[in-house]
PLY file of the C-alpha trace (Angstrom):
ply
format ascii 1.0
element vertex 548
property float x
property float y
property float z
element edge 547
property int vertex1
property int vertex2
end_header
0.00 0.00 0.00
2.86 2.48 0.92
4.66 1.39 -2.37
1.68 2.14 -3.94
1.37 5.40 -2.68
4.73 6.80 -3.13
4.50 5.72 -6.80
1.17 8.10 -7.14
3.35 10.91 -5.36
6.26 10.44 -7.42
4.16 11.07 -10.26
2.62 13.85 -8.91
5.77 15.33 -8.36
6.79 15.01 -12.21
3.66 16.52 -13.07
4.18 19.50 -10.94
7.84 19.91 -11.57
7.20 20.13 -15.04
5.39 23.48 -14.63
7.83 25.18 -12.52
9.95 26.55 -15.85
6.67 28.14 -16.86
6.02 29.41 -13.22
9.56 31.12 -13.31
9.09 32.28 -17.05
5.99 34.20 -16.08
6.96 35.62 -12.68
9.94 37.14 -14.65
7.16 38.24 -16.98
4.92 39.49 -14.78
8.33 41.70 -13.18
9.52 42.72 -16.03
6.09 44.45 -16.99
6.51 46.71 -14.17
8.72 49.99 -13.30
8.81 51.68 -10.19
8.07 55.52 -10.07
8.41 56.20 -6.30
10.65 55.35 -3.55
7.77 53.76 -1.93
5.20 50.68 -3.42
3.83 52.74 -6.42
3.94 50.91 -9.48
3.28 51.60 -13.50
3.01 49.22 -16.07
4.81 49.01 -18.98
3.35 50.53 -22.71
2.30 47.38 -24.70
5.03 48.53 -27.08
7.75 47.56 -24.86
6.33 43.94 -24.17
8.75 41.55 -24.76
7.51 39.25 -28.16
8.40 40.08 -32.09
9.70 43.12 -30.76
12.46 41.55 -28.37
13.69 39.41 -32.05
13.80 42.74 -33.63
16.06 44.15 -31.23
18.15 40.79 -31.91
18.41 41.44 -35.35
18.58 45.23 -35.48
19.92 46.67 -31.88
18.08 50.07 -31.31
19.95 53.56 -32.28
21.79 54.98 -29.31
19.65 57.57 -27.65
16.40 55.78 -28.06
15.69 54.30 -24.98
14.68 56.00 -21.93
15.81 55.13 -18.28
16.33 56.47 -15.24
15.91 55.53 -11.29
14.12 56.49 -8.32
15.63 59.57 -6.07
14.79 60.63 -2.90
11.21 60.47 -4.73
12.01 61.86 -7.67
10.17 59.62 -10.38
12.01 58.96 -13.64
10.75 56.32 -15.67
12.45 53.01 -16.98
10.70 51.93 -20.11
13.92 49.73 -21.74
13.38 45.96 -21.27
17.22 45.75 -20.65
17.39 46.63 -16.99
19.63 45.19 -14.29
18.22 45.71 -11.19
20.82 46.27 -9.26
21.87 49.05 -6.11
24.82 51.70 -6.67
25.56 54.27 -4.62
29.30 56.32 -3.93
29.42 53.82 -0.95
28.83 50.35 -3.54
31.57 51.11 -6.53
34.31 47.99 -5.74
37.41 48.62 -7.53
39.65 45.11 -8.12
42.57 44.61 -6.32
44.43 44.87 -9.06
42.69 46.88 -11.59
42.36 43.95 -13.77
40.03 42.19 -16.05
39.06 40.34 -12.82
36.45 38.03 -14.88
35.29 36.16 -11.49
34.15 39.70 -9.91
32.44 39.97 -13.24
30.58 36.79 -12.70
29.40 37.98 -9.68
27.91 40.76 -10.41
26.17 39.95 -13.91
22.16 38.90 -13.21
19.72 36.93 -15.88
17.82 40.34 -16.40
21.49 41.47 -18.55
20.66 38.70 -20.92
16.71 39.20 -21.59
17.32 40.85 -24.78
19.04 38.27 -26.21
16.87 35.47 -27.82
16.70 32.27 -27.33
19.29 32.44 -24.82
19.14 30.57 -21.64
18.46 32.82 -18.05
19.93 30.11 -15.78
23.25 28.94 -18.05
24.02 32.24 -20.16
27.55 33.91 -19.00
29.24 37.18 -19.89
30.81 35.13 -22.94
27.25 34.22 -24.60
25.81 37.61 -24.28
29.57 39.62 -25.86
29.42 36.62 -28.24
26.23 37.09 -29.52
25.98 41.09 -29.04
28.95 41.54 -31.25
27.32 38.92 -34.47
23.57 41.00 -33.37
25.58 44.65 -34.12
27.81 43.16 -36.83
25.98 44.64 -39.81
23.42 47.25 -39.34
19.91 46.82 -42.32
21.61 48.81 -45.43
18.19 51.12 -44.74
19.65 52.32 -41.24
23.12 52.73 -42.41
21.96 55.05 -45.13
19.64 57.24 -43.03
22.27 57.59 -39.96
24.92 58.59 -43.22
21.72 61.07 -44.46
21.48 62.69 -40.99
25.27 62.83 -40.63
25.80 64.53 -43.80
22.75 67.28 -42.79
24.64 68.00 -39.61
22.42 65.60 -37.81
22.91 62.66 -35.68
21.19 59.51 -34.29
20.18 61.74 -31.08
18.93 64.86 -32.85
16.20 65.47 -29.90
18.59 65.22 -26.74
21.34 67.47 -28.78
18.81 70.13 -28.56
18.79 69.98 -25.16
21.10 73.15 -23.79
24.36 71.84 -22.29
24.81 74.86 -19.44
27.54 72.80 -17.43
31.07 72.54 -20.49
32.04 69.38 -19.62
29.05 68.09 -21.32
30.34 70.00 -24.43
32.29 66.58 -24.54
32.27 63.28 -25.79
34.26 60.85 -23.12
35.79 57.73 -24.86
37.37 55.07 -22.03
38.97 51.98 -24.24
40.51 49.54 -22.33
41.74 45.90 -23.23
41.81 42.15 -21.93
43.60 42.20 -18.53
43.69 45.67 -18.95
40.71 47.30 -17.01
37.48 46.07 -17.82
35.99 45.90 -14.23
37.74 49.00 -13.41
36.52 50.65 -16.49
32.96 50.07 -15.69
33.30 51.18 -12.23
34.35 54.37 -12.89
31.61 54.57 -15.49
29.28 53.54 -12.93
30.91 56.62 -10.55
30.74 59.41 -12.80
26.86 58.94 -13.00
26.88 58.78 -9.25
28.85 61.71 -8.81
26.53 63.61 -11.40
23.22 62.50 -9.97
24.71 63.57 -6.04
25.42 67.10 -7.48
21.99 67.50 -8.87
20.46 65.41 -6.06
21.87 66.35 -2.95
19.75 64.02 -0.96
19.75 60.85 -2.55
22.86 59.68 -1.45
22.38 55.75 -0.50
19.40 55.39 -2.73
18.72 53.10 -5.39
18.98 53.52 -8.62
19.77 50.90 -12.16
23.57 51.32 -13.43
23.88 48.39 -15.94
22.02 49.23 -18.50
23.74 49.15 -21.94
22.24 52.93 -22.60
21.61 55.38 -19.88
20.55 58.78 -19.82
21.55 61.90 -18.54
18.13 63.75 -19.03
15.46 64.50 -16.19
12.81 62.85 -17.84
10.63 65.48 -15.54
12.25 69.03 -16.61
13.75 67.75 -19.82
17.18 69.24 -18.07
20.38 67.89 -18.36
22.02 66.39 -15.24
24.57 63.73 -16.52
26.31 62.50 -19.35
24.39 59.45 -21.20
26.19 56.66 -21.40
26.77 53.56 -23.71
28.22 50.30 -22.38
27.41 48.01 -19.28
28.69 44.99 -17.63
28.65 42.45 -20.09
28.42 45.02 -23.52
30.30 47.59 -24.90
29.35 50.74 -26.59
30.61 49.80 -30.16
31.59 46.65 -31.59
34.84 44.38 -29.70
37.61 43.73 -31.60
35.30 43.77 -34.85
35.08 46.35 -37.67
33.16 47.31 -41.00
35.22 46.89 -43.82
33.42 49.42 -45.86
34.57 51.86 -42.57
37.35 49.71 -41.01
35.71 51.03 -37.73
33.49 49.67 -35.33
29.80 49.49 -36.24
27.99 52.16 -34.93
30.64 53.77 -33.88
29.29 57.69 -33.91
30.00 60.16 -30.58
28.03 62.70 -29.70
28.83 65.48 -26.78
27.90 64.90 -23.76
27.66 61.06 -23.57
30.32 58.97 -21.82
31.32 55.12 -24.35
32.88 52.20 -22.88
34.63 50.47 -24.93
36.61 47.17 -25.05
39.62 46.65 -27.68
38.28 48.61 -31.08
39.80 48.11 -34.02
40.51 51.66 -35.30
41.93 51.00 -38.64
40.64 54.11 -40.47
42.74 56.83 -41.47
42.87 59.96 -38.92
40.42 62.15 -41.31
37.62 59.24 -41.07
38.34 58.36 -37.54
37.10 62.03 -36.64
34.09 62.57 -39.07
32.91 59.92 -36.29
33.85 61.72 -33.43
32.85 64.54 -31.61
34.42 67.36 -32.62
32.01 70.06 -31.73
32.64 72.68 -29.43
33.97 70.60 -26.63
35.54 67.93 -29.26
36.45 64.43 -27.48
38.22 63.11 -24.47
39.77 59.88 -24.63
40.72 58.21 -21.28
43.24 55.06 -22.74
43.71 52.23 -20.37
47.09 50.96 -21.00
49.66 48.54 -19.36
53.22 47.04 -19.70
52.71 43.92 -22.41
54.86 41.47 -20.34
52.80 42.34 -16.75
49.93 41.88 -19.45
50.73 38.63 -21.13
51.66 36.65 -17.59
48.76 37.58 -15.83
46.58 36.25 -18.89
48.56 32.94 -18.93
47.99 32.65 -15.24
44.59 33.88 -15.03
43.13 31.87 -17.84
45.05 28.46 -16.77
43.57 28.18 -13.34
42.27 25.45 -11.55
38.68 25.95 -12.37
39.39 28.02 -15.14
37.47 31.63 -15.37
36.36 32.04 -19.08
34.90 29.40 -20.68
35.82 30.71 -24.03
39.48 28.76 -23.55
37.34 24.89 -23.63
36.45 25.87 -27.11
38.19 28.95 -29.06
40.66 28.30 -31.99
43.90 30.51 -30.69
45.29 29.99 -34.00
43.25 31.88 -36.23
44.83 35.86 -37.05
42.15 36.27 -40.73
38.51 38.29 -39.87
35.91 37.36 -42.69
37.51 37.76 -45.98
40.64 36.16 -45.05
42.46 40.17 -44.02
44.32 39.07 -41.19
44.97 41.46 -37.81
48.23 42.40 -38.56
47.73 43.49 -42.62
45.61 46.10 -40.51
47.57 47.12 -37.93
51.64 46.73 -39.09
51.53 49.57 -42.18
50.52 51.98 -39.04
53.38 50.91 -37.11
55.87 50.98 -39.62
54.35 54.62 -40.89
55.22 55.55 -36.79
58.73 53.91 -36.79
60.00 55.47 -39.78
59.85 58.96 -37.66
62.08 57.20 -34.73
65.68 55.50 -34.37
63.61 52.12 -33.48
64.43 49.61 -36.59
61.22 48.06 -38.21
62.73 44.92 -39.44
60.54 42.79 -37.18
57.38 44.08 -38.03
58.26 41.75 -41.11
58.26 38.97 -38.72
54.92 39.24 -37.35
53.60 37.17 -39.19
55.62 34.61 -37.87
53.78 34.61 -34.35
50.80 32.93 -35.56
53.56 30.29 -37.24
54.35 29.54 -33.59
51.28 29.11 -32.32
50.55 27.21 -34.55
53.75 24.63 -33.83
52.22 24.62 -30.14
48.51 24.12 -30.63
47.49 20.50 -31.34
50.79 19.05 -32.91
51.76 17.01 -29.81
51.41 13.88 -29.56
47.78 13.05 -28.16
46.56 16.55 -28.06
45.07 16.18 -31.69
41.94 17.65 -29.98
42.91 19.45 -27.22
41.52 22.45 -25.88
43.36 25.67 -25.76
43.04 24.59 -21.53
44.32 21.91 -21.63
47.45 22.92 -23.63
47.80 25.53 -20.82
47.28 22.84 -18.49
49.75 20.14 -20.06
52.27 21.96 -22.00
55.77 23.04 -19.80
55.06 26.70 -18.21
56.85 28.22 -21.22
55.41 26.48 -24.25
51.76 27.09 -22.31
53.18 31.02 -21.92
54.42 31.09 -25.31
51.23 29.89 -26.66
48.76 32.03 -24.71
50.90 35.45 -25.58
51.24 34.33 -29.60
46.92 34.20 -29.30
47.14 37.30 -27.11
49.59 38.91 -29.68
47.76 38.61 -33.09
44.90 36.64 -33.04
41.70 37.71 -34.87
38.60 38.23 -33.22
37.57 35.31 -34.80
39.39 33.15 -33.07
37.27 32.82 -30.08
34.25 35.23 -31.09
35.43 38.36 -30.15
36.25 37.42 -26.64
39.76 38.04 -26.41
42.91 37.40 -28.83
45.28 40.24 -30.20
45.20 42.75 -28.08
49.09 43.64 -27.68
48.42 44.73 -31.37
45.39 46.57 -30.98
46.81 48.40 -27.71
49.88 49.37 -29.89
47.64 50.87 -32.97
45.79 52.76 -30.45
48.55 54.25 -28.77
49.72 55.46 -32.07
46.31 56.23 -33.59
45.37 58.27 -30.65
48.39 60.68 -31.12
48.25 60.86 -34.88
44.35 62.23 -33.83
45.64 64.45 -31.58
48.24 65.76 -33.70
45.39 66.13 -36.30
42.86 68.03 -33.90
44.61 69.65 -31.02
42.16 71.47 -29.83
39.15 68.68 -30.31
40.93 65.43 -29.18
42.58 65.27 -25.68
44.02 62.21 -24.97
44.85 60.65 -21.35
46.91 57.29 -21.05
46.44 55.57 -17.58
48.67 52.65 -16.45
46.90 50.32 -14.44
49.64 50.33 -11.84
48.52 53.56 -11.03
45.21 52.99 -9.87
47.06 50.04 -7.43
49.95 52.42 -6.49
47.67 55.43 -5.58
44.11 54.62 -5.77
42.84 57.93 -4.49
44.95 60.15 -6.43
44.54 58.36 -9.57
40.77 58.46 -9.16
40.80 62.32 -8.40
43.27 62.35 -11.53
40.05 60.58 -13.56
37.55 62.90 -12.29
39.67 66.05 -12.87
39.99 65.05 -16.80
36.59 65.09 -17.20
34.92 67.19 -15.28
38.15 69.80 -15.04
39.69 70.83 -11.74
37.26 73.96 -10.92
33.78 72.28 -11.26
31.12 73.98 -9.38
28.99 71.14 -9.95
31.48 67.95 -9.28
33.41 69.74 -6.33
36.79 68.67 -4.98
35.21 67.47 -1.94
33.01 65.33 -3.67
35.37 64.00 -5.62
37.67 63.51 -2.51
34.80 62.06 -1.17
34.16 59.27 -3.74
37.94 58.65 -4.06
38.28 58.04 -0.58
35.66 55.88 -0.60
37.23 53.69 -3.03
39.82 53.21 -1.72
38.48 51.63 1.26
36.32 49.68 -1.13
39.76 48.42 -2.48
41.30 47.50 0.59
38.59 45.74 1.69
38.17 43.84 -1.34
41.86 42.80 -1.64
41.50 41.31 2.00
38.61 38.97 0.74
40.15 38.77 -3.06
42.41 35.43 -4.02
42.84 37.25 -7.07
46.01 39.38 -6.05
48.69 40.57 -8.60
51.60 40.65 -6.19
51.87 36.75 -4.71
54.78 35.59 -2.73
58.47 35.44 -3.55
58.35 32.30 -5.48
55.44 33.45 -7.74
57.59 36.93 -8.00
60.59 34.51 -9.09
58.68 32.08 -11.14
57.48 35.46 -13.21
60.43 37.46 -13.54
62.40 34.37 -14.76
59.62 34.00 -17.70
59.26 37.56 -18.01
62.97 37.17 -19.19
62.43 34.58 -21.50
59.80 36.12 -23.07
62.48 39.33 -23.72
64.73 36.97 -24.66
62.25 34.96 -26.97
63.39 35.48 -31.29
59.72 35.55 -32.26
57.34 37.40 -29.54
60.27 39.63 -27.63
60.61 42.26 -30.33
56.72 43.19 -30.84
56.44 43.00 -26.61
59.85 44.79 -26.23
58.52 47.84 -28.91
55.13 47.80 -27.42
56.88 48.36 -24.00
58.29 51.22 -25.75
55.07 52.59 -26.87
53.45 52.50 -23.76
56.21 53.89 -21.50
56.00 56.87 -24.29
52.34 57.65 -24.60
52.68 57.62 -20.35
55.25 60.11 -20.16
52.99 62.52 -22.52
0 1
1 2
2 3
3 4
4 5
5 6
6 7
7 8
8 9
9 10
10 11
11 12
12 13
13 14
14 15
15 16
16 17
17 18
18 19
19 20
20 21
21 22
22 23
23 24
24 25
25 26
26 27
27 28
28 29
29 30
30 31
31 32
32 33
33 34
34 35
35 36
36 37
37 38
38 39
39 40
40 41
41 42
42 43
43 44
44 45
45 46
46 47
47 48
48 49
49 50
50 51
51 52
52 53
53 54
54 55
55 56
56 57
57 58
58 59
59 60
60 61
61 62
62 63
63 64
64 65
65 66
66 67
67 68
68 69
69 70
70 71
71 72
72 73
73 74
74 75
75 76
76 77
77 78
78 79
79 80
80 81
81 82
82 83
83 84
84 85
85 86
86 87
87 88
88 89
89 90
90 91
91 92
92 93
93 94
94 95
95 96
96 97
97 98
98 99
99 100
100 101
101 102
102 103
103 104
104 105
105 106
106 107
107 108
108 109
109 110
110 111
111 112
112 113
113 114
114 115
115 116
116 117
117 118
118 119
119 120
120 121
121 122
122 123
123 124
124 125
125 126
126 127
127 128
128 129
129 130
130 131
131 132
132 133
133 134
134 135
135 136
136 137
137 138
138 139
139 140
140 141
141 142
142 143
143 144
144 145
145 146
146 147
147 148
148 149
149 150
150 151
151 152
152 153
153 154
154 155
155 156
156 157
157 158
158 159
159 160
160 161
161 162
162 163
163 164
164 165
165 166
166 167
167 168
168 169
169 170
170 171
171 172
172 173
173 174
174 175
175 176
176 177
177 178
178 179
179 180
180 181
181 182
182 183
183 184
184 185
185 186
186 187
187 188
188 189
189 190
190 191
191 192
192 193
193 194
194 195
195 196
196 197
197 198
198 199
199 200
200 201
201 202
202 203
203 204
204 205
205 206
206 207
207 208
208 209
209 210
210 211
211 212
212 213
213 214
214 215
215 216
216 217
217 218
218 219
219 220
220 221
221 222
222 223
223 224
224 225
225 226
226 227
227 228
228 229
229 230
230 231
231 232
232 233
233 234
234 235
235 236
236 237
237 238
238 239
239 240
240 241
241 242
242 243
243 244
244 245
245 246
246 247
247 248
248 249
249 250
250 251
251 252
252 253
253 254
254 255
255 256
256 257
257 258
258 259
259 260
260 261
261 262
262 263
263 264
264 265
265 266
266 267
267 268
268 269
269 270
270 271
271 272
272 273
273 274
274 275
275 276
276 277
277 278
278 279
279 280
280 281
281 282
282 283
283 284
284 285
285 286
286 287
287 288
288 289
289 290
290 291
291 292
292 293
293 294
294 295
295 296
296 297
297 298
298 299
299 300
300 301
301 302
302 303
303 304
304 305
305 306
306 307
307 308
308 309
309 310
310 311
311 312
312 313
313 314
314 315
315 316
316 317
317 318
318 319
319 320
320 321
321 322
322 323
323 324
324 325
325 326
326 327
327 328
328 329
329 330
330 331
331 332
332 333
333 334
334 335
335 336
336 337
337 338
338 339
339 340
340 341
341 342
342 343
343 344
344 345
345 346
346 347
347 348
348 349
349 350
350 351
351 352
352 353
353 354
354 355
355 356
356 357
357 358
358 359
359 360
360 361
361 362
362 363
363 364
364 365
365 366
366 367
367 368
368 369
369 370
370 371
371 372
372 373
373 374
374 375
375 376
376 377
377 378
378 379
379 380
380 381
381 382
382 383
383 384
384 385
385 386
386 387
387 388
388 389
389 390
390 391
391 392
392 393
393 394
394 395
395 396
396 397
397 398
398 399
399 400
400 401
401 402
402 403
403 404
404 405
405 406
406 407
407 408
408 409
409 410
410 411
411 412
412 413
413 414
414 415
415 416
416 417
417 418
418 419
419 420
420 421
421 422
422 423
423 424
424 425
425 426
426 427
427 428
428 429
429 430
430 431
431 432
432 433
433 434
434 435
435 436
436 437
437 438
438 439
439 440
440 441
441 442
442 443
443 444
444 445
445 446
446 447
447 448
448 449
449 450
450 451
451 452
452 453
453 454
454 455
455 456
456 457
457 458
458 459
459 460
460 461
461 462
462 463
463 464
464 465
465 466
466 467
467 468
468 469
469 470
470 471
471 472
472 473
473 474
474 475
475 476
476 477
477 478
478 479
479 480
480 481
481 482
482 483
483 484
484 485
485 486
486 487
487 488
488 489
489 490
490 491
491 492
492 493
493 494
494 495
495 496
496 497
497 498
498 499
499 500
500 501
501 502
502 503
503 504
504 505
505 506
506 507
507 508
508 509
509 510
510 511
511 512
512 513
513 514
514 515
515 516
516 517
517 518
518 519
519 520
520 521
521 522
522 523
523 524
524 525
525 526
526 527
527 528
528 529
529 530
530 531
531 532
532 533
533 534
534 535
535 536
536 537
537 538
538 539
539 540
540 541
541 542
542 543
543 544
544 545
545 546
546 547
C-alpha cells in the first residue's frame, strides 16, 4: 500500500515539476512588466510597445539607435521612468563602486555581479546557463551589420549636420564638460571591471550634485544605454552613457570593412562610451568625421599597461584550476584572418611601420609578425595526443613556457575570430591605439585630448589616480562635481579596495616564489626570437604615450 502510494506521489511530483519553468518564465514576466516611479510601493506598467515578443527578435536582429531608450531611477522620490526591457536591477551608490585589487580584467568579480535580467534581450538564450561570454558573443554577431536602410539614413542625418540623437542634442548643455564626448577603451587584462566602475561613478557623482539628498538610494547602473536627461524638466544632469557589464558601446575587436571602424561607432557630446579593444583601422580624417568634434571635441581616457605584466597575468589567469572564461574549452587561438581572409596584422603593421620610420627604433621585425601565428601554430594541437585538445588543456599540459608562449602568440595577433570576439590580439590593438590616438591628436589639437592611464597607477595610488580621472573630465574647478566630492568618492574607493583585496584570491603581487617564477619567464619572453621584439617595442610605446 505504501509502495503504492509513493509511486502516485512520485508522479505527482513530475507533473508539478514540469510546470515550474513556466512558473519562473511568467513571474519574470509578470516583473519585467513593471517599473517603479516612487521610492515607496507605487507601481506603472509598462506601454504594450515595450512587451517583450516580435519586438524583443527585432532588437536581436537590429539593436536600437543609441539615444532611443529612456531610463532612469528612483531619487529621494524623484520619479524617472524606466521603459527599456534591458534593466539590471541592481543598487549603486558612492558607498557600492568595488574597484579590483588589481585593476584587472578580474572576470570572477564579473561573474558575480552579472544577473539573468542582462541577458533578456538576447533570444533564445538561456536565463539560468548564459555567461558574460554568450551575451559579448552574440551582441557583437547581433551589431555586426546594421539593415543597409539604417546605415543610409544615420549617413543622411550625418551629412545634414544631424545625428542619431537629434532630440537630446537640442537639449542646452549649461555645465562645459558636457560640451564633450568621453571615450574610455581599455583591453583584456587591462581594465574592464575597473573601467565600468568608474563609469558607474561618474553617474553617481553627477546624480549627487543634482540630487543632494539621494545619497544611498537606489537607482539601475547596468544598463547598456543610460541617460543623462530628467525625464521630468527635460534638463540635463549627466552625461548618457553607452556600455554596461557584459556590452560595450561599439563593436569588440570587430570592424566594418566598408569603414574599417566599429559598427555604430558615432559620438556625440555629452555622452560617456565604454569600450573594449576597437579596431581603429581608419585613417585619422575618417576616424574624426565619427567623433565629436564640436565645441567641446572628445576626451579619450586610454587604459594601457606594460605587455609582459599583461601577457603573464593572462597565462595565469586563464590556466587556473577551475578556469574563469569558458571561451578557452572551445576557441581556436590559431586563427589571425577576420571574414575575408584580411588578417589582424595586414591592418595594424603599415601603421606601425608609418610611426617607426619617424624614430631611431628599426622596423625589421614588423616583417616577422607574421611569424607569431607560425608559432602558435607549432604549439597548438601538434603534440602527440593533443590532436583535440583544448586551448586549456594545452595551458594545463604543455611546460610553463610552451603554455606562456602559446597564450601570448593568441594574445599577440589573433583575430577576433578566433574565439568570437572574446579576447585574442590585443598587444596589437593596444599598440595601434597608442599610435592612432596621437596621430588624432596631432590632427585636432584642440578637439581630441588624450589621457593614457597605467593600471599600476590605480594600485599604487588609488585615491589620487581616481581624483586624476575625475579632474579630466569634469576639469579641476567644477562647481557642480566639487573637490570634496570627488575627494569624497575617491576616498571611498579606496576603502572599497582594501577591503576587497583582504577577501580577493585574485592578487597581482603573490609571494616570492610566484615573484621569481614570473620574472624568470618575463625574461624569456624578452629573450624569446619571435614574440620579444613586438612586446619589447610595445613596452616602448606605452612607457611613451605615459610620459605625454
Amino acid at each position: 500500500m505504501s509502495t503504492a502510494s509513493e509511486g502516485a506521489n512520485q508522479v505527482e511530483s513530475r507533473r508539478w515539476r514540469q510546470f515550474i519553468p513556466l512558473i519562473i518564465i511568467g513571474c519574470l514576466a509578470f516583473r519585467e512588466s513593471y517599473v517603479v516611479t516612487s521610492g515607496v510601493e507605487s507601481y506603472k506598467t509598462r506601454p504594450a510597445a515595450r512587451r517583450r515578443g516580435d519586438e524583443e527578435i527585432e532588437t536581436l536582429k537590429s539593436p536600437k539607435e543609441p539615444g532611443t531608450g529612456r531610463q532612469s531611477w528612483t531619487m529621494d522620490g524623484l520619479s524617472m521612468e524606466n521603459n527599456d526591457t534591458t534593466t539590471k536591477e541592481s543598487s549603486l551608490s558612492i558607498h557600492s563602486i568595488i574597484v579590483g585589487p588589481d585593476g584587472e580584467d578580474d572576470d570572477s568579480q564579473k561573474d558575480e555581479n552579472l544577473h539573468s535580467n542582462d541577458f533578456q534581450d538576447f533570444d533564445k538564450v538561456s536565463l539560468s546557463t548564459t555567461t558574460r561570454d554568450d551575451v559579448r558573443s552574440i551582441e557583437n554577431s547581433a551589431s555586426a551589420d546594421a539593415s543597409p536602410g539604417k546605415r543610409k539614413r544615420r549617413k543622411d542625418r550625418r551629412s545634414k549636420g544631424e545625428s542619431g540623437t537629434t532630440a537630446r542634442e537640442s537639449i542646452p548643455l549649461d555645465r562645459e564638460e558636457h560640451k564633450c564626448a568621453i571615450f574610455i577603451v581599455h583591453y583584456h587584462k587591462t581594465g574592464y571591471v575597473l573601467s565600468r566602475e568608474l563609469k558607474n561613478l561618474v553617474r553617481v557623482l553627477e546624480s549627487e550634485a543634482a540630487y543632494p539628498d539621494m545619497e544611498g538610494k537606489r537607482f539601475s547602473g547596468f544598463k547598456h544605454f543610460q541617460s543623462g536627461l530628467d525625464d521630468e524638466t527635460g534638463k540635463r544632469f549627466a552625461f548618457d552613457q553607452y556600455g554596461n557589464w557584459p556590452r560595450s558601446a561599439f563593436q569588440t575587436r570587430n570592424h566594418r570593412k566598408e569603414t574599417n571602424l566599429p559598427n555604430r561607432f558615432d559620438m556625440s557630446p555629452a555622452s560617456l562610451y565604454v569600450q573594449e579593444s576597437p579596431d581603429i583601422f581608419a585613417d585619422d580624417s575618417a576616424v574624426l568625421e565619427n567623433m565629436n568634434t564640436a565645441e567641446g571635441g572628445t576626451k579619450i581616457i586610454h587604459f594601457v599597461r606594460n605587455p609582459f605584466e599583461m601577457v603573464l597575468s593572462n597565462y595565469f589567469y586563464h590556466s587556473a584550476v577551475p578556469t574563469p572564461e569558458k571561451w578557452v574549452h572551445t576557441g581556436k587561438p590559431c586563427v589571425d584572418t577576420y571574414e575575408g581572409n584580411a588578417t589582424l596584422s595586414s591592418h595594424i603593421v603599415p601603421t606601425l611601420r608609418s610611426y617607426i620610420n619617424g624614430t631611431d627604433l628599426s622596423p625589421s621585425f614588423l616583417d616577422e609578425v607574421d611569424g607569431i601565428m607560425s608559432l602558435c601554430n607549432s604549439l597548438f594541437r601538434s603534440r602527440a595526443g593533443m590532436d583535440n585538445a583544448t586551448l586549456y588543456e594545452h595551458l594545463l599540459q604543455l611546460d610553463r613556457l610552451d603554455g606562456l608562449r602559446l597564450a601570448t602568440a593568441h594574445m599577440a595577433v589573433a583575430s577576433s575570430e578566433s574565439v568570437k570576439h572574446l579576447a585574442g590580439g590585443d598587444i596589437l590593438r593596444m599598440a595601434n591605439n597608442i599610435v592612432r590616438f596621437e596621430g588624432l591628436v596631432r590632427a585636432a589639437p584642440d578637439k581630441i585630448h588624450v589621457k593614457t592611464v597605467a593600471m599600476g597607477d590605480f594600485i599604487g595610488d588609488t585615491q589620487r589616480s581616481i581624483e586624476d580621472f575625475f579632474d579630466f573630465i569634469f576639469g579641476e574647478d567644477n562647481k557642480h562635481i566639487t573637490d570634496e566630492l570627488k575627494k569624497r568618492a575617491a576616498i571611498s574607493q579606496v576603502k572599497k579596495y582594501e577591503k576587497k583585496t583582504l577577501k580577493s584570491n585574485h592578487v597581482t603581487q603573490g609571494n616570492s616564489d610566484d615573484k621569481r617564477i614570473k620574472a624568470d619567464l618575463r625574461h624569456q619572453l624578452v629573450m624569446d626570437p619571435i614574440l620579444g621584439p613586438l612586446l619589447n617595442f610595445t613596452e616602448i610605446l606605452v612607457n611613451s604615450a605615459l610620459s605625454l
